[in-house]
BATOR-789471 format. One record per residue: residue in one letter; x, y, z of N, C-alpha, C in turn. Coordinates in steps of 0.001 Angstrom, whole numbers, plus 500000, padded with zeros to 6 digits. Example, Ala and Ser with C-alpha at 12.3 -4.5 7.8 and 13.67 -1.06 7.14 Angstrom:
BEGIN
A513190494310507800512300495500507800513200496700507800 S512850497750507080513670498940507140512900500030507870 
This chain:
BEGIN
X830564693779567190830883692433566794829604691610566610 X828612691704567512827202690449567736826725691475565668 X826674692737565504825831693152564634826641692367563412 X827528692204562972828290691585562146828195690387562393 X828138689559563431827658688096563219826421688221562751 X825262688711563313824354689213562852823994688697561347 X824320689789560933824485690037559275825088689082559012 X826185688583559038827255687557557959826325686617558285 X825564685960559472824883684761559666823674684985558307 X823017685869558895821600686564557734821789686300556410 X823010686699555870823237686669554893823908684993554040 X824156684706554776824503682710554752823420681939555030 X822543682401555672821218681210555424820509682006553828 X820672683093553643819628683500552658820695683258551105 X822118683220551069822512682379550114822638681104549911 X822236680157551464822308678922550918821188678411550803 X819888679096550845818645678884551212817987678131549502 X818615679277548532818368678212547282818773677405547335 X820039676624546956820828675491546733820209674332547596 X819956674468549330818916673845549520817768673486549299 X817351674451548519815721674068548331815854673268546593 X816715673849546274816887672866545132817013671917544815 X818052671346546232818754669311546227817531668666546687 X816324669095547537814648668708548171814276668599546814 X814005669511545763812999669696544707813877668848543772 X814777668927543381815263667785541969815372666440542942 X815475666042543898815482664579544202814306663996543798 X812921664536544135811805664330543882811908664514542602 X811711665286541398811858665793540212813119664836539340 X813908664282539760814953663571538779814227662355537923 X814214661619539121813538660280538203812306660337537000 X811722661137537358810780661300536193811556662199534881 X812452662987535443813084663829533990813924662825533057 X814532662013533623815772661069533593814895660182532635 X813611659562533354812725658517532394812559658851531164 X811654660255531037810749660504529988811750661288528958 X813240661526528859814063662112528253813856663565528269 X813343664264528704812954665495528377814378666402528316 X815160666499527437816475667477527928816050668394527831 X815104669295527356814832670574527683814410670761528946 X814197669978529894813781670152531501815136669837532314 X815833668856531766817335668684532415818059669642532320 X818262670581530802819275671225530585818677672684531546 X817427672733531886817194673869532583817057673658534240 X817158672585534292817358672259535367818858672389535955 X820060672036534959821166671924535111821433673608535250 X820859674355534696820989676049534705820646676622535641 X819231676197536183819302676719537663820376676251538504 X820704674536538828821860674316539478822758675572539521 X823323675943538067824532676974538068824143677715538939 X822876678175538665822355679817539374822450679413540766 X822157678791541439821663678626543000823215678484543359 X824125677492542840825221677338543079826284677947543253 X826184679351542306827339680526542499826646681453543177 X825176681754543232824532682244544672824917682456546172 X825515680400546682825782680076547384826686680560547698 X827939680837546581829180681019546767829610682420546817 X828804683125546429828611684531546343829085685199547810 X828071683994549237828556684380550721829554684230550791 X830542684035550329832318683678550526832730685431549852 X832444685607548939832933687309548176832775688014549266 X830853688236549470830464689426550128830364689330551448 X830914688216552380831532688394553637833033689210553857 X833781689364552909834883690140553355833667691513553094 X833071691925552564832723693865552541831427693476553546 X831070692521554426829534692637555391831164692989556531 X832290692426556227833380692642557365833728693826557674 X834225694021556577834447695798556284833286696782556984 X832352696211556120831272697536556734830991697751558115 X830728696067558851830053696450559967830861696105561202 X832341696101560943833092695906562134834200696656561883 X834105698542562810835412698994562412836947698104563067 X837390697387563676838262697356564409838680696044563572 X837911695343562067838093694580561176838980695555560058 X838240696769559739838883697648558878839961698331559020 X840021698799560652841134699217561346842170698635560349 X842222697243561293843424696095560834843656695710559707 X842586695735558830842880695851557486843380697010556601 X843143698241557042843928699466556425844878699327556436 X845650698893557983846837699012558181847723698014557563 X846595696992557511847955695483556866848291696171554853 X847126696606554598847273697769553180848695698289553067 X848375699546554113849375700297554074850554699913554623 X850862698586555044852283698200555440852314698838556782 X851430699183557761852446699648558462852003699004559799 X852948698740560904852934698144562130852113698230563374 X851568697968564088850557697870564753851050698057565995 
């Protein structure tokens, strides 16, 4: 169980680790893009957003298989809820 907190923790600071470092860097970075019109710096700016953002969200997918992998008595219970059958 601790090795699977472990991991699922590991793996949630290092997907939200962009998205944070991103809302620090465009706060500083907005006002000047916003002034000088540059949309080729906004619109790529708005693209990383995407990227860092489904990054983030990515830890929501690949926590059910860090579950799977590293806690049998998670998979146990999940085979069985599969296969319908009673516990």
């Amino acid at each position: 169980m601790t090795k699977m907190l472990v991991i699922c923790t590991t793996f949630f600071l290092l997907a939200t680790a962009p998205i944070s470092t991103y809302f620090v860097v465009e706060s500083y970075l907005r006002p000047g893009y916003e002034e000088s019109g540059n949309y080729l710096a906004l619109a790529k700016r708005d693209l990383i957003w995407a990227a860092c953002y489904l990054f983030g969200l990515s830890n929501y997918c690949v926590n059910f298989y860090l579950y799977t992998a590293t806690n049998d008595r998670f998979y146990k219970e999940f085979k069985a809820l599969i296969h319908c059958q009673p516990r």
